[in-house]
C-alpha positions in Angstrom: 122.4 118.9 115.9 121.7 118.2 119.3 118.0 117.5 118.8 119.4 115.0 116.5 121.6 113.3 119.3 118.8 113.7 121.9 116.6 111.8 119.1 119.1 109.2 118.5 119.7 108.6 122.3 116.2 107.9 122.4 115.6 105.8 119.7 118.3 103.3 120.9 117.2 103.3 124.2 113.6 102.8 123.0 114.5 99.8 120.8 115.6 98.3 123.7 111.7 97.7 124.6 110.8 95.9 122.2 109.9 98.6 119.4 107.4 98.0 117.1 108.9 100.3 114.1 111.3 102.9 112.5 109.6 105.0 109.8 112.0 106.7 107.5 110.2 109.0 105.1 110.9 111.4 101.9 108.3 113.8 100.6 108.2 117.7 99.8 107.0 120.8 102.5 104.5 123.4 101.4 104.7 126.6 103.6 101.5 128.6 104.4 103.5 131.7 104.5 104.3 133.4 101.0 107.4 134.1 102.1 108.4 130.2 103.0 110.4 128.6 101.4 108.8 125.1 99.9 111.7 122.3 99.5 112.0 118.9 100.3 111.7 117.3 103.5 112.4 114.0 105.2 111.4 112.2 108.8 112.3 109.6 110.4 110.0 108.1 113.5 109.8 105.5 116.3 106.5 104.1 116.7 106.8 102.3 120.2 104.5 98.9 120.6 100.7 100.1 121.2 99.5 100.2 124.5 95.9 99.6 123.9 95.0 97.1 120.9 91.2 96.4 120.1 89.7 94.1 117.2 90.9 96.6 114.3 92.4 99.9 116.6 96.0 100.2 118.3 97.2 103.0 119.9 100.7 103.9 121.0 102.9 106.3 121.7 105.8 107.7 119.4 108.8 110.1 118.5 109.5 111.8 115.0 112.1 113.9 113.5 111.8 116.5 110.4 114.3 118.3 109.1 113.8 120.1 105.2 116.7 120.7 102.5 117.0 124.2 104.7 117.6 122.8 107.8 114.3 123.0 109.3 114.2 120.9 112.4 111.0 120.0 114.4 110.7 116.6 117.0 108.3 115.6 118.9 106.7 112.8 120.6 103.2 112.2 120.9 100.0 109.8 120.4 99.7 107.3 117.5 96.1 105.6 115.9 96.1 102.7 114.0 93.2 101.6 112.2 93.3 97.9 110.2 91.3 98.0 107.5 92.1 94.3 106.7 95.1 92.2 107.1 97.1 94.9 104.6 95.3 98.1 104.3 95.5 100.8 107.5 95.1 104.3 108.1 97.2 106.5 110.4 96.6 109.4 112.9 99.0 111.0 114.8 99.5 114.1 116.9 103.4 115.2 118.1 103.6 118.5 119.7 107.2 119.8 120.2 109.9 121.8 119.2 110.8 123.8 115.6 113.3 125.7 114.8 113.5 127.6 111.4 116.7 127.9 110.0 115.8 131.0 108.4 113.2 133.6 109.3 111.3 132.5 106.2 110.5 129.4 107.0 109.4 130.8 110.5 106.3 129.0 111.7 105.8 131.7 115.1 107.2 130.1 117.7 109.0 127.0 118.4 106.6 125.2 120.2 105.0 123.4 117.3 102.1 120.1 116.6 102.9 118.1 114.0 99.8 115.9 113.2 99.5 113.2 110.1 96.8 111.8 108.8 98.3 108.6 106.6 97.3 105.0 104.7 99.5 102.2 104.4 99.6 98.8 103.1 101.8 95.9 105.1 104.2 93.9 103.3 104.9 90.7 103.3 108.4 91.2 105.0 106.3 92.5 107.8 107.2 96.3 106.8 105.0 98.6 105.4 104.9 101.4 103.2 102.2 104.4 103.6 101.6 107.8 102.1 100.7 110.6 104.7 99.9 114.1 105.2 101.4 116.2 108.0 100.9 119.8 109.1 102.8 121.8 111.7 100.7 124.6 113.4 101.2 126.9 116.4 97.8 125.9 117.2 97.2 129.6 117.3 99.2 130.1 120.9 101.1 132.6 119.4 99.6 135.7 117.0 101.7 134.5 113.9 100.8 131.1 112.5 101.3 130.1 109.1 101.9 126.3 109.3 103.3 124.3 107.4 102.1 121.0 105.2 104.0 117.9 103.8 102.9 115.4 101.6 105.3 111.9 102.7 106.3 108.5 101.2 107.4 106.5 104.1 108.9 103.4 104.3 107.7 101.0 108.0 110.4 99.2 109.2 108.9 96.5 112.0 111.3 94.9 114.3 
């Protein structure tokens, strides 16, 4: 619960400079492990206004938040890719390292320091939202001996403001 205030805190502080969107996303978690337990998951990021936009390439920095139906909690904060593929069509990269914490030893990923990364597409709305369908995974990166990881599949919702 406190990584949830700590989130909060920085998500209104962060809108504050001129955000560029909230990302509120629903999808399903498929544990490595045979032991995990696979359930539904949901996210919810800040993508902060890139600091580096080309012709069809942004990049910018950003915070997101996943907790399952068991209470599995990982945020972290990291680099963000945008690629335009034309005025509606995009593709996504990210990579978050931070921290996890399994709410039971199932679901135990080796460690709390965890990287989420995402590999997404999207298409941009009239409204000036977006909606996108993305692929995360949550790894170790090997820095500790057990590391089963952890992969999502995501329907996400882009809020712009």
């Amino acid at each position: 619960m406190k990584f949830l205030l700590i989130f909060t805190a920085f998500l209104l502080s962060a809108a504050t400079a001129h955000a560029q969107s909230v990302i509120f996303g629903a999808g399903y978690a498929d544990f490595s492990d045979s032991n995990g337990e696979d359930q539904a998951i949901f996210s919810l990021e800040y993508q902060h206004s890139p600091f580096h936009q080309a012709t069809r390439f942004s990049a910018g920095w950003g915070a997101a938040l996943t907790v399952d139906v068991d209470g599995d909690t990982h945020i972290g904060a990291g680099l963000i890719g945008v690629y335009s593929f034309s005025d509606r069509w995009f593709a996504e990269l990210s990579v978050m390292p931070g921290y996890y914490n399994a709410s039971n030893d199932n679901n135990d990923l080796g460690g709390s320091f965890q990287i989420r990364s995402l590999l997404g597409v999207g298409y941009n709305l009239n409204s000036g939202n977006a909606i996108s369908l993305a692929v995360t995974h949550k790894s170790n990166a090997s820095t500790e001996s057990f590391n089963p990881g952890v992969n999502a599949l995501f329907l996400r919702y882009h809020y712009g403001f």
